[in-house]
N, C-alpha and C positions, 0 to 999 in steps of 0.2 A: 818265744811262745810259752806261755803257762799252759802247762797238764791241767786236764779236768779231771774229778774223779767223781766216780758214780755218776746219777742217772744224767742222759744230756738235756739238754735244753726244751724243755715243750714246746713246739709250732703254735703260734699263732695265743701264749702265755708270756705278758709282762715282764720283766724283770727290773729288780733296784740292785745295783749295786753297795755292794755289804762288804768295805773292806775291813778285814781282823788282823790281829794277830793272837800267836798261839806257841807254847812255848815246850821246847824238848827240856824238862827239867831233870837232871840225872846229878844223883848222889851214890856214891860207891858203884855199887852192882843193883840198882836200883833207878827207877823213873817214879814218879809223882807226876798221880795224874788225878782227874777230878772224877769222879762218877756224879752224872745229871741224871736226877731221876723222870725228871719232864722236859719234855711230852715223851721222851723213850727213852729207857733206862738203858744211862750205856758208858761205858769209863771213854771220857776224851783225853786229849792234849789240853790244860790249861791255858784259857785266854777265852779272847770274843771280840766284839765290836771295837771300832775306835769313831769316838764320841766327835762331832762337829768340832773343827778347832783343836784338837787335842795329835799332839804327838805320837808317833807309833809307838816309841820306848816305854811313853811315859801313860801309852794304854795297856798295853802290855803288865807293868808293874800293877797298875789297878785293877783288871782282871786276875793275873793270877793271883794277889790279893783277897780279894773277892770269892774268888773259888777255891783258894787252898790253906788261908789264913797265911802263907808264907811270903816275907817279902823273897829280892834276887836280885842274881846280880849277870846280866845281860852280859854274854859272852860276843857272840855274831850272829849276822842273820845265815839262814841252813840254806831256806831258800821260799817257795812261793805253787800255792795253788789253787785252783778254782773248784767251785762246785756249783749245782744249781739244785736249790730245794725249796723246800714251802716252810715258813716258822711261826707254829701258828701263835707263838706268846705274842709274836707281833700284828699275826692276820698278813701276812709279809710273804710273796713271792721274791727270793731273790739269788742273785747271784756271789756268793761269797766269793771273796778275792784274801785268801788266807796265806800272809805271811807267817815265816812258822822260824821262831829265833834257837839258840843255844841258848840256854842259861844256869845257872845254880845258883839251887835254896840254898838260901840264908839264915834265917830267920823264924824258927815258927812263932806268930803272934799272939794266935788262937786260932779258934774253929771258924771254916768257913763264912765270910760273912752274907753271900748268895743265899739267898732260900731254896731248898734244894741241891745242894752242892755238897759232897764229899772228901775230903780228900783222900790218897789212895797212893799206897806207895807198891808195885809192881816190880817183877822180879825183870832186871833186864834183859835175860833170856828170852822169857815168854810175851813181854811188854807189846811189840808189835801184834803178834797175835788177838791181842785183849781188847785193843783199842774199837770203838763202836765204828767210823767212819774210814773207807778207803784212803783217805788222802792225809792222814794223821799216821796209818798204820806205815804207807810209803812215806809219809819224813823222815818216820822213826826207822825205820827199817835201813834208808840208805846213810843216813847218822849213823848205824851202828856198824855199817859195812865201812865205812869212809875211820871210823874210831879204830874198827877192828887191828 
């Protein structure tokens, strides 16, 4: 069984499932993370969708790409969870199904190539605390106990 987090499911509201992935990227005492400034300004876990056809790995590398200018290099997957929310870039009721990897930066290329995207490098300490979404702040949170 996958954990949900935040709000549940609407009665009698659609759902598409929206599998991602999204990535614990940690350098020394430090996380990289993205801050999205739309629709709600808020630091995530780098990643997002995986494209029709398209590999989880090798969505993952393109999203956080995308959102942090850094390539990586994919350690293990941590593990897996759900949400259900509204998005409105897409007009999109759905259901994410957010695998959530290990990995380490690599690479900076440049600045984010996302419109809207930051990147963001946090103190490990306080890193779970910062994160905008429940279920980013629990990956990162049991990552660090499981590292500790």
């Amino acid at each position: 069984m996958i954990r949900r987090y935040g709000e549940p499911a609407r009665g009698g509201q659609r759902y598409r499932l929206r599998p991602g992935v999204y990535a614990v990227l940690r350098l020394g005492d430090a996380i990289l993370a993205t801050h999205q400034a739309e629709p709600v300004s808020e630091l995530q876990l780098p990643g997002g969708g995986i494209d029709a056809g398209e590999h989880p790995v090798a969505a993952l590398h393109r999203e956080v790409y995308e959102e942090t200018g850094w390539t990586i290099a994919v350690t293990r997957r941590l593990g897996a969870f759900r949400r259900f929310t509204y998005m409105p870039e897409y007009d999109l009721w759905a259901e994410k199904l957010c695998t959530v990897y290990l990995a380490r930066p690599v690479l900076r290329r440049g600045p984010p190539t996302e419109p809207g995207h930051l990147a963001v490098w946090l103190p490990l300490a306080d890193a779970p605390g910062m994160l905008g979404n429940a279920g980013d702040r629990a990956m990162l949170a049991g990552y660090l106990r499981a590292a500790a």
